[in-house]
PyMOL Python script that loads the backbone (N, CA, C, O; Angstrom):
from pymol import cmd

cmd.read_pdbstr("""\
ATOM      1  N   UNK A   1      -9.518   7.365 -23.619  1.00  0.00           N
ATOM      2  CA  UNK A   1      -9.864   6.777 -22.359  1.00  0.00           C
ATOM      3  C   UNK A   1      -9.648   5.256 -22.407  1.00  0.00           C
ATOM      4  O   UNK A   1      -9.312   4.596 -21.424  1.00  0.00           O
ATOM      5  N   UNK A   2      -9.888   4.713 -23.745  1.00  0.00           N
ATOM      6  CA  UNK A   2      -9.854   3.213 -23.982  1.00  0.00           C
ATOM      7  C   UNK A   2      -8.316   2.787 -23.503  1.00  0.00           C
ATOM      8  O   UNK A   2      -8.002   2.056 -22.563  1.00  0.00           O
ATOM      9  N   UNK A   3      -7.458   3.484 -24.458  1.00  0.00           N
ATOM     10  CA  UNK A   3      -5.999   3.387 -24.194  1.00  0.00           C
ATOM     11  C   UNK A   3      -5.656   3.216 -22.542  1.00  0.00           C
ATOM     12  O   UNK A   3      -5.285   2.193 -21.967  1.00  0.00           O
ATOM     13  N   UNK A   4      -5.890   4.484 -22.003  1.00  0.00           N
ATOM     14  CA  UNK A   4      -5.515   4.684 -20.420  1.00  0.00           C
ATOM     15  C   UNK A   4      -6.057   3.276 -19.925  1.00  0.00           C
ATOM     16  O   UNK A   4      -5.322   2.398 -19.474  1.00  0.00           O
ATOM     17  N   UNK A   5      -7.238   3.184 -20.046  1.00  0.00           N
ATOM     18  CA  UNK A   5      -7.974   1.529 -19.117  1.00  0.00           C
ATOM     19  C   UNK A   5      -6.877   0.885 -19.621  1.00  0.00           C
ATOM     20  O   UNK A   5      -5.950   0.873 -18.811  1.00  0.00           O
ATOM     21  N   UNK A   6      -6.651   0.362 -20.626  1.00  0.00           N
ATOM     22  CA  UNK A   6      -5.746  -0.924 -21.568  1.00  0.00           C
ATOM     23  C   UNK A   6      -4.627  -0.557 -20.829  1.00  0.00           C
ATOM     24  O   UNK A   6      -4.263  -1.458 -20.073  1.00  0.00           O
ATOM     25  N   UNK A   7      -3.854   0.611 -20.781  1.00  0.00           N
ATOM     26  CA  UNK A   7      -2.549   0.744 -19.941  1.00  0.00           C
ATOM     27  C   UNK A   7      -2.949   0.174 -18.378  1.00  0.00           C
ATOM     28  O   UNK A   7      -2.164  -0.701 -18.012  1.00  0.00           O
ATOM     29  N   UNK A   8      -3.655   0.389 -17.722  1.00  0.00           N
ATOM     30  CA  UNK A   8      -3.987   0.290 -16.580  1.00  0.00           C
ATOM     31  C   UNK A   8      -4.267  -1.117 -16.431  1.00  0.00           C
ATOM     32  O   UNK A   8      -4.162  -1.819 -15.425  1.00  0.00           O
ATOM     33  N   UNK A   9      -4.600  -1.379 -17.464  1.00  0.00           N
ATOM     34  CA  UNK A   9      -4.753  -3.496 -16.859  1.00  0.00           C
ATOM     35  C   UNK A   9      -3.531  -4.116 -17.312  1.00  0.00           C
ATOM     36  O   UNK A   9      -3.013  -5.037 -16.681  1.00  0.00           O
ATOM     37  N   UNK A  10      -3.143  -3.740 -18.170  1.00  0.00           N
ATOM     38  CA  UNK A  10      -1.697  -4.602 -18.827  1.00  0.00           C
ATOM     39  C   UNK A  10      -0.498  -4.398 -17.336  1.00  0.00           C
ATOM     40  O   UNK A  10       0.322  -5.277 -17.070  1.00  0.00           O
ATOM     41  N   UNK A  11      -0.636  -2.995 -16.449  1.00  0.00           N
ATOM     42  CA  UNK A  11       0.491  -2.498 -15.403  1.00  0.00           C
ATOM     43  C   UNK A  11      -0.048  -3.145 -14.471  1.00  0.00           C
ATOM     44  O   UNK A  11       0.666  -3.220 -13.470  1.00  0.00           O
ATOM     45  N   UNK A  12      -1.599  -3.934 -14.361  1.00  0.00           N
ATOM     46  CA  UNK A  12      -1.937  -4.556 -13.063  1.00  0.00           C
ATOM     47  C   UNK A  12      -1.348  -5.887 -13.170  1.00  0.00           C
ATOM     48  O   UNK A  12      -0.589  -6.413 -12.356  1.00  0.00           O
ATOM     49  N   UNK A  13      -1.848  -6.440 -14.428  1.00  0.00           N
ATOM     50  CA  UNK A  13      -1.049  -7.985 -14.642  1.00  0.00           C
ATOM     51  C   UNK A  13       0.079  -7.899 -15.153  1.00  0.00           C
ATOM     52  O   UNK A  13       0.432  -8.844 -15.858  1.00  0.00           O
ATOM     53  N   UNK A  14       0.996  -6.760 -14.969  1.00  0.00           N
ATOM     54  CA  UNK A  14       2.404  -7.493 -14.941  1.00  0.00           C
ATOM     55  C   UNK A  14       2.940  -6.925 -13.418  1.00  0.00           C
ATOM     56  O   UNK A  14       3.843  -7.584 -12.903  1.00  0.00           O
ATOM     57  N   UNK A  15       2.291  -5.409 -12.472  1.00  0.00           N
ATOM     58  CA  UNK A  15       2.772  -5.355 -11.232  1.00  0.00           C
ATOM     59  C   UNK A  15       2.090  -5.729 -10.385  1.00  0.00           C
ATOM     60  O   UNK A  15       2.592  -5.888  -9.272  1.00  0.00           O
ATOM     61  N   UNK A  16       0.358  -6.073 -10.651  1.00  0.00           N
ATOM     62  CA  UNK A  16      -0.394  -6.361  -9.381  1.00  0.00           C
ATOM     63  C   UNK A  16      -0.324  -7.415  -8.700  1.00  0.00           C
ATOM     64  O   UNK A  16      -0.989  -7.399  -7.664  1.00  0.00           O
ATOM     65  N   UNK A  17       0.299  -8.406  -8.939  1.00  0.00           N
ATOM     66  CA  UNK A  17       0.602  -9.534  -7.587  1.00  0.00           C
ATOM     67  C   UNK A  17       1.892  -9.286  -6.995  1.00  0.00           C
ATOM     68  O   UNK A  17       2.028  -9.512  -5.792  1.00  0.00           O
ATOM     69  N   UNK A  18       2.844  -8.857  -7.670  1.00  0.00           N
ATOM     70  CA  UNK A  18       3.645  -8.233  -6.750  1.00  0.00           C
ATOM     71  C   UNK A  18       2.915  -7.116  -5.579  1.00  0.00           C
ATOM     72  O   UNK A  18       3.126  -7.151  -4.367  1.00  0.00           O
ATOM     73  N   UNK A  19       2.230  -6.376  -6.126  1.00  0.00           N
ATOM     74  CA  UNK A  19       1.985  -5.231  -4.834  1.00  0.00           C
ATOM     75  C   UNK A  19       0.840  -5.780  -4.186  1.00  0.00           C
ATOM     76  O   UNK A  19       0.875  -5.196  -3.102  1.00  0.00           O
ATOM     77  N   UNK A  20       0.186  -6.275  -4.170  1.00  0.00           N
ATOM     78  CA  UNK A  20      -0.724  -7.482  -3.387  1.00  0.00           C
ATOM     79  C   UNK A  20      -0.524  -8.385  -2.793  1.00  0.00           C
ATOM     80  O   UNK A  20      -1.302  -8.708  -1.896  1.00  0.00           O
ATOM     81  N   UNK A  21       0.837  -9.276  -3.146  1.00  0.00           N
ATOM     82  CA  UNK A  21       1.731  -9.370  -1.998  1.00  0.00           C
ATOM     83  C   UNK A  21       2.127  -8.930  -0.832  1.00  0.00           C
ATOM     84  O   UNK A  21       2.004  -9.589   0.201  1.00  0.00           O
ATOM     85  N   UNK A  22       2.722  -7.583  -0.902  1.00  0.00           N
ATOM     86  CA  UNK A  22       3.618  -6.521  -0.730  1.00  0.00           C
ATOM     87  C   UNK A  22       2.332  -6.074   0.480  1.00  0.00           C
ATOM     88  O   UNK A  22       2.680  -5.838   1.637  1.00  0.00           O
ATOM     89  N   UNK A  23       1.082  -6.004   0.136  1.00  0.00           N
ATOM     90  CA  UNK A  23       0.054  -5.693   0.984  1.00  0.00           C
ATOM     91  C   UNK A  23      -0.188  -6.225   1.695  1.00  0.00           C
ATOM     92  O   UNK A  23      -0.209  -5.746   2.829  1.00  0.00           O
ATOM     93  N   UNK A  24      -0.539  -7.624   1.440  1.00  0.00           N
ATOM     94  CA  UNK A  24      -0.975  -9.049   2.288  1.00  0.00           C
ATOM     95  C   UNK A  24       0.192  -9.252   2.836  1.00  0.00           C
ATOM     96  O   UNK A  24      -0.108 -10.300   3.408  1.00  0.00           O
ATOM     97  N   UNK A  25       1.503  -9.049   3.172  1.00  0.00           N
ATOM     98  CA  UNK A  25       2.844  -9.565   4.027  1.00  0.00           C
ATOM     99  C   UNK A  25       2.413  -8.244   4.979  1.00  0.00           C
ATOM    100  O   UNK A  25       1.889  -8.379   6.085  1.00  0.00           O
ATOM    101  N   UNK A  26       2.693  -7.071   4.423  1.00  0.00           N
ATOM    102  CA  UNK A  26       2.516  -5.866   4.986  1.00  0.00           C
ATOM    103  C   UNK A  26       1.955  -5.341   6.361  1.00  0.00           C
ATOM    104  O   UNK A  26       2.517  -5.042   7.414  1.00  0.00           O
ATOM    105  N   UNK A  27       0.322  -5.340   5.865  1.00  0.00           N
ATOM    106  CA  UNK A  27      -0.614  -5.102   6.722  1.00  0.00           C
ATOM    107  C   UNK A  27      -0.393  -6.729   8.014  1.00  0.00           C
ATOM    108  O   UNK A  27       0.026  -6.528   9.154  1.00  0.00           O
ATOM    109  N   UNK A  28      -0.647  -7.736   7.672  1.00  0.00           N
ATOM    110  CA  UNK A  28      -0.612  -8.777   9.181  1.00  0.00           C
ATOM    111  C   UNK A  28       0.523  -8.166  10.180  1.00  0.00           C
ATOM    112  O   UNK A  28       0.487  -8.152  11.410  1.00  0.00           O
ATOM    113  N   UNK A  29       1.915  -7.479   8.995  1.00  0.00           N
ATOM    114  CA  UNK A  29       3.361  -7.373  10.120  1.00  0.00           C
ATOM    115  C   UNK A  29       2.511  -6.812  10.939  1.00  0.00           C
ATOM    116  O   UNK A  29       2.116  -7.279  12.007  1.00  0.00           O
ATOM    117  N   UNK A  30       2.155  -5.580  10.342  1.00  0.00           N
ATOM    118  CA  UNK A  30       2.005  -4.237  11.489  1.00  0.00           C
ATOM    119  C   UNK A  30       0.959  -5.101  12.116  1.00  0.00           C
ATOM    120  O   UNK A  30       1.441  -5.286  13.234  1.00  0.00           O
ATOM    121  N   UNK A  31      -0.351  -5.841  12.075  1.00  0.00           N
ATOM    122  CA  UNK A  31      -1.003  -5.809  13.157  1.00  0.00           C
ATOM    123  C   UNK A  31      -0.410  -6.890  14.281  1.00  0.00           C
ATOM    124  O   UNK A  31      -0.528  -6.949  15.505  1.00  0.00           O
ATOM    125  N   UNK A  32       0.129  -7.533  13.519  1.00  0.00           N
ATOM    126  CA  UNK A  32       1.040  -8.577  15.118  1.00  0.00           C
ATOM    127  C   UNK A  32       1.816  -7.499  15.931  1.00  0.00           C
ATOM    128  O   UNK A  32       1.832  -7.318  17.149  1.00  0.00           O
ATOM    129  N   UNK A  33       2.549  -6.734  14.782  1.00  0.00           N
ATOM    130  CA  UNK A  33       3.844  -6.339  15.869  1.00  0.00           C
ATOM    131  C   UNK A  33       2.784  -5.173  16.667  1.00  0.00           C
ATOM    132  O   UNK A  33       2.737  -5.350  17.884  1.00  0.00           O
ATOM    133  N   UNK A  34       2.093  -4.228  16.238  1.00  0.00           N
ATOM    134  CA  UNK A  34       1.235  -3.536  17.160  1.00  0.00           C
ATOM    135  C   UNK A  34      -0.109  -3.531  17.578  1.00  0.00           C
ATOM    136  O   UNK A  34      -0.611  -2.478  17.971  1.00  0.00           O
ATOM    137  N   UNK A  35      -0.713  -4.514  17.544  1.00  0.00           N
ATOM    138  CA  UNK A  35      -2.230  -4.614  16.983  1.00  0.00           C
ATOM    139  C   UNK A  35      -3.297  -3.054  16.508  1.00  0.00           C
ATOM    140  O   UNK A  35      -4.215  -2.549  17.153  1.00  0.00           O
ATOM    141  N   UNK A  36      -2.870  -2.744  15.524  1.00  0.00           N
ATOM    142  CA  UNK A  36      -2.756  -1.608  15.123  1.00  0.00           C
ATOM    143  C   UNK A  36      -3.966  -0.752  14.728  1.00  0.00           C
ATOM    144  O   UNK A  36      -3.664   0.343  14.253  1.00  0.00           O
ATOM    145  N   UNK A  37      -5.440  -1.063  14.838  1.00  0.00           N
ATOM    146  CA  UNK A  37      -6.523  -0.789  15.009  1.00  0.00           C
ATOM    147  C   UNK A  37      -6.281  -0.624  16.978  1.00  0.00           C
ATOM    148  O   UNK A  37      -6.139   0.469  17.527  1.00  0.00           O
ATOM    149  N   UNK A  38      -6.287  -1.542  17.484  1.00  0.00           N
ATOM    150  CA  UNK A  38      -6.548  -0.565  18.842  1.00  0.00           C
ATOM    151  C   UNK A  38      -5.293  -0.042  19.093  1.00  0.00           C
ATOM    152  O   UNK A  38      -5.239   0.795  19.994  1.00  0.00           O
ATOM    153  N   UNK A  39      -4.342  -0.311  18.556  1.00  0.00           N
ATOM    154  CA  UNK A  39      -3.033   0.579  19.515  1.00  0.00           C
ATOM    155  C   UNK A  39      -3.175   2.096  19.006  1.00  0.00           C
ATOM    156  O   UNK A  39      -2.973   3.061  19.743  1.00  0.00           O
ATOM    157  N   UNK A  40      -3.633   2.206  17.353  1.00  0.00           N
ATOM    158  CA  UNK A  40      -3.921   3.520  17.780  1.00  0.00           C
ATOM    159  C   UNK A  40      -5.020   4.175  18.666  1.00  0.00           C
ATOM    160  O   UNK A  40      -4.866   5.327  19.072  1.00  0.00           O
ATOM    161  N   UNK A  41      -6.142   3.437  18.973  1.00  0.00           N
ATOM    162  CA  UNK A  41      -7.354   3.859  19.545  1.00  0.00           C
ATOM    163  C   UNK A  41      -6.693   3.937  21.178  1.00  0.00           C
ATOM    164  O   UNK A  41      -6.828   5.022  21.744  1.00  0.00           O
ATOM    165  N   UNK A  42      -6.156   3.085  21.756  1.00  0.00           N
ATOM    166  CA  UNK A  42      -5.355   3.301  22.915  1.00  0.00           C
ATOM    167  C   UNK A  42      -4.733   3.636  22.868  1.00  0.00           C
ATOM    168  O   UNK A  42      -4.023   2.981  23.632  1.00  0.00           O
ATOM    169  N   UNK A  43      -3.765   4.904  22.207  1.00  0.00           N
ATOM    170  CA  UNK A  43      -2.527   5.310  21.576  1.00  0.00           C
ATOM    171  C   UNK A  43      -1.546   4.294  22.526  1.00  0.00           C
ATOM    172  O   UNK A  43      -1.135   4.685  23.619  1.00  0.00           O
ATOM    173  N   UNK A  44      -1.321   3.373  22.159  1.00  0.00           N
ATOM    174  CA  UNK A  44      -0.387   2.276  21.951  1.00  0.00           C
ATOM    175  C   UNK A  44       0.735   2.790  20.822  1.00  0.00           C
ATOM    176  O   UNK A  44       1.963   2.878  20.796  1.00  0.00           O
ATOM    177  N   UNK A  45      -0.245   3.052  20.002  1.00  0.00           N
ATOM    178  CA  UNK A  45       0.766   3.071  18.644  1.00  0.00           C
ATOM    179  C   UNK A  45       0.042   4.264  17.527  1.00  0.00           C
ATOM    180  O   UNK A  45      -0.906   4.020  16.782  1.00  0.00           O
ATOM    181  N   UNK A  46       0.795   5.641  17.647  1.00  0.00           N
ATOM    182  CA  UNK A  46       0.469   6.943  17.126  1.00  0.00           C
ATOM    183  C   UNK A  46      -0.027   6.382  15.823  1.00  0.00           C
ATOM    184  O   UNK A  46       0.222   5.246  15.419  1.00  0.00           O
ATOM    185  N   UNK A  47      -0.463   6.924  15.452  1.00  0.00           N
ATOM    186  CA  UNK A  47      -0.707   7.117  14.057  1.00  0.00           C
ATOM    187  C   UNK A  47      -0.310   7.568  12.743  1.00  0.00           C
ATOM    188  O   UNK A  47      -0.848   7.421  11.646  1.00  0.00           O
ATOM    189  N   UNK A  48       1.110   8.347  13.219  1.00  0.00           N
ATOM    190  CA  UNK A  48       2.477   8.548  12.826  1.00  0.00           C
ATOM    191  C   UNK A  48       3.597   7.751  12.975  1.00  0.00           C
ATOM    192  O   UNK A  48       4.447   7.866  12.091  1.00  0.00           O
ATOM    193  N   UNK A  49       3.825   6.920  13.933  1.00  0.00           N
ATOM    194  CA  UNK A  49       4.451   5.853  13.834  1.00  0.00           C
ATOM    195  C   UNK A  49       5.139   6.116  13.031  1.00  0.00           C
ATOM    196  O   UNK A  49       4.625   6.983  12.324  1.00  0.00           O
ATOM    197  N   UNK A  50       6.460   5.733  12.582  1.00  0.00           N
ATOM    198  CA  UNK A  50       6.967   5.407  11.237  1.00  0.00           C
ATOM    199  C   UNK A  50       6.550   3.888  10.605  1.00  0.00           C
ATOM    200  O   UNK A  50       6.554   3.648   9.398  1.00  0.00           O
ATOM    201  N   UNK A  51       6.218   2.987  11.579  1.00  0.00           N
ATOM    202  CA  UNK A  51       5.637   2.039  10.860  1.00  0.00           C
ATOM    203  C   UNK A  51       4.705   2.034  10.104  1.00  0.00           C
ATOM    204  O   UNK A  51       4.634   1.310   9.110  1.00  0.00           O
ATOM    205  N   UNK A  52       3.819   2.878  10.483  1.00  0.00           N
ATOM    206  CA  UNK A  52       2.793   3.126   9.629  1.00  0.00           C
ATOM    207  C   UNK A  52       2.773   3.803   8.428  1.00  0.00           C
ATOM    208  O   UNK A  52       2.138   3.701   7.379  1.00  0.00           O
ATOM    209  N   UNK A  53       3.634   4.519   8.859  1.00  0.00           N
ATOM    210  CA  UNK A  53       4.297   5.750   7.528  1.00  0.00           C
ATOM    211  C   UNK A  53       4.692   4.814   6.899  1.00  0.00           C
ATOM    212  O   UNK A  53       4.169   4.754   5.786  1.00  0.00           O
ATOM    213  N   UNK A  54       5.361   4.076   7.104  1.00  0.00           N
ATOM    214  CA  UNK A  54       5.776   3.224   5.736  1.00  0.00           C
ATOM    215  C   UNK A  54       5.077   2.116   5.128  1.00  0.00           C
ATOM    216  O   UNK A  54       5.234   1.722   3.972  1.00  0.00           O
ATOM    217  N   UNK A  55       4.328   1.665   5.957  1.00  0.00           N
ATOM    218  CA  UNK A  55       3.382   0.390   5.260  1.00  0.00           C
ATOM    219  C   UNK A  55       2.334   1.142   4.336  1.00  0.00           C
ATOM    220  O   UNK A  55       2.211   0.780   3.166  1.00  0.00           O
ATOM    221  N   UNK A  56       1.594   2.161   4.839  1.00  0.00           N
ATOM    222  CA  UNK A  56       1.084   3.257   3.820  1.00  0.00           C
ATOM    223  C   UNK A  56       1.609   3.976   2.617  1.00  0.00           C
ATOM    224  O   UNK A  56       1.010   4.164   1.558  1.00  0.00           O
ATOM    225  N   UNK A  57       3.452   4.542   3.113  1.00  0.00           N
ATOM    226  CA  UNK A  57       3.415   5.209   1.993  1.00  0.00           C
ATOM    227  C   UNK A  57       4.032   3.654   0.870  1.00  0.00           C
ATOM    228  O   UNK A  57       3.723   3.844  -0.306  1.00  0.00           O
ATOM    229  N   UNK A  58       4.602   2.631   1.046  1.00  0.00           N
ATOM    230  CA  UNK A  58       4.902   1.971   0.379  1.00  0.00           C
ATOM    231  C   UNK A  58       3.186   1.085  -0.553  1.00  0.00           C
ATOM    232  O   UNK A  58       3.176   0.892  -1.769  1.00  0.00           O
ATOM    233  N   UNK A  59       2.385   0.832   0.057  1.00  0.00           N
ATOM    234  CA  UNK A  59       1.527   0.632  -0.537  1.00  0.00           C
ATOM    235  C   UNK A  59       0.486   1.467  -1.339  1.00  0.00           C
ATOM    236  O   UNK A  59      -0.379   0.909  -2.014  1.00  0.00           O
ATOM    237  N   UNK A  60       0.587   2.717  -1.253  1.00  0.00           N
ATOM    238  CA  UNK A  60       0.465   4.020  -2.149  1.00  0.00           C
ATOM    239  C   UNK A  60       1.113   3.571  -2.608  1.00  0.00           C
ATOM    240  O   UNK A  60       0.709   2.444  -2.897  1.00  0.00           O
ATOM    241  N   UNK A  61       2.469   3.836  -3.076  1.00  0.00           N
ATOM    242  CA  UNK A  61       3.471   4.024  -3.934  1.00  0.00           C
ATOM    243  C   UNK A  61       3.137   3.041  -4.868  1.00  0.00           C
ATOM    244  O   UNK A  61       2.961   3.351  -6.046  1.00  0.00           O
ATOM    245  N   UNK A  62       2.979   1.363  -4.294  1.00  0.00           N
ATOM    246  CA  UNK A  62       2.586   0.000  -5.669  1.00  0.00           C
ATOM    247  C   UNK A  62       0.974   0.422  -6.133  1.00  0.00           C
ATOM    248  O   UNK A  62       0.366  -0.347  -6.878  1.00  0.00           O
ATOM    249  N   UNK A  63       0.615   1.120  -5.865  1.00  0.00           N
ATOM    250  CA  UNK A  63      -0.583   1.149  -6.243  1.00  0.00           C
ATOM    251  C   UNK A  63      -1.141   2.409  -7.672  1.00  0.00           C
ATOM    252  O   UNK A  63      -1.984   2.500  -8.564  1.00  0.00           O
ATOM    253  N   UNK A  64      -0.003   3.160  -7.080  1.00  0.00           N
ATOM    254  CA  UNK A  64      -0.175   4.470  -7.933  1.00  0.00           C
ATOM    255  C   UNK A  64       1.027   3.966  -9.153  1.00  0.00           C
ATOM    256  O   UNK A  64       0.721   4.520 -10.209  1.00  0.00           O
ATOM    257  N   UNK A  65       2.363   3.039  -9.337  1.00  0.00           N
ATOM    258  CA  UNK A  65       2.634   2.410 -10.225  1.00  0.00           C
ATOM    259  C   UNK A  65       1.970   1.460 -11.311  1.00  0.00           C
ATOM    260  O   UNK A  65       2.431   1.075 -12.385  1.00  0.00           O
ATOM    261  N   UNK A  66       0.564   1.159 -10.616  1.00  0.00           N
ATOM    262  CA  UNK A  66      -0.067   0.622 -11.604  1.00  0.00           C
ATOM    263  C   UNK A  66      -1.237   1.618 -11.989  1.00  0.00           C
ATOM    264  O   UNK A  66      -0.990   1.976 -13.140  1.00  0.00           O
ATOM    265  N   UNK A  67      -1.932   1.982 -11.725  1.00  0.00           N
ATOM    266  CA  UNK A  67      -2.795   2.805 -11.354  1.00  0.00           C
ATOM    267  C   UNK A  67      -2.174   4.157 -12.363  1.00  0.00           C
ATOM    268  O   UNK A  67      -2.591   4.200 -13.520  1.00  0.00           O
ATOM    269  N   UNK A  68      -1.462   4.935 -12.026  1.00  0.00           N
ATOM    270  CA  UNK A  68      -0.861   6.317 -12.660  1.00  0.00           C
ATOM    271  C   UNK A  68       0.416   6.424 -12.429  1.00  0.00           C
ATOM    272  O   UNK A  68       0.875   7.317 -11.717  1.00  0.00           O
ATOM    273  N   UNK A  69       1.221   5.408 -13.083  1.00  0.00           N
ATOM    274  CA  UNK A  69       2.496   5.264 -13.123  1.00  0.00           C
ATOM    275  C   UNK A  69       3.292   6.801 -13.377  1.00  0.00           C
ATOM    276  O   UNK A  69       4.444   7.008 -12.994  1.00  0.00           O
ATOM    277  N   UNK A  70       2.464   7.796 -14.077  1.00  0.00           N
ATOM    278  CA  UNK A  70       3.313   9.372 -14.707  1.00  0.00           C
ATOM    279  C   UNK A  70       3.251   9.852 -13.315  1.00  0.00           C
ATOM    280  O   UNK A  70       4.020  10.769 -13.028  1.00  0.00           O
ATOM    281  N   UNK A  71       2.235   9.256 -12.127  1.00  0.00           N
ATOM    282  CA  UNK A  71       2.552  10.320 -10.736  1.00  0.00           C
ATOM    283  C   UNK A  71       3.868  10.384 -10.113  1.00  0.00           C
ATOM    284  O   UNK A  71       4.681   9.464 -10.203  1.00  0.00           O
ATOM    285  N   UNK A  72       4.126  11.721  -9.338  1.00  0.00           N
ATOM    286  CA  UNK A  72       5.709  11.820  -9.227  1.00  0.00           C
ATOM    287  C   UNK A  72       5.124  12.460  -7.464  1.00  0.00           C
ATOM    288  O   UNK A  72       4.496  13.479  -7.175  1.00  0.00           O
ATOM    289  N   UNK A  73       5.523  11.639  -6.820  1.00  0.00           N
ATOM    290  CA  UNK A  73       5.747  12.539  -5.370  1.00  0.00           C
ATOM    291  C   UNK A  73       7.151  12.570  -4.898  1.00  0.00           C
ATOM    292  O   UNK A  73       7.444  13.182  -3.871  1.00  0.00           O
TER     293      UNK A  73
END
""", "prot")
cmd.dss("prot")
cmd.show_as("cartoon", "prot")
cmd.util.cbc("prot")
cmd.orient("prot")
């Protein structure tokens, strides 16, 4: 278990400001370009979106690289 933690912090400080970046640019796009808490509540903006699909699945994706890099979707 010691190992796994030690893997898991060494993959945060060499990928986690990249994907924390990647988050913080991310999330503001979508809420300028849709204001994206009410556009889905006013379906303004589905919840399927592909915008959303992708700001989600891309920030999954940096997260589970540091996190459980062996996951495969």
């Amino acid at each position: 278990m010691a190992a796994r933690l030690l893997g898991v912090l060494q993959r945060e400080q060499r990928q986690g400001g990249a994907a924390g970046v990647a988050e913080r640019v991310g999330l503001p796009r979508l809420l300028r370009a849709h204001g994206l808490a009410d556009g889905i509540a006013e379906g303004r903006l589905p919840a399927d979106a592909p915008s959303v699909h992708t700001y989600l699945w891309r920030t999954t994706q940096g997260r589970l690289a540091i996190d459980n890099p062996a996951y495969r979707w």
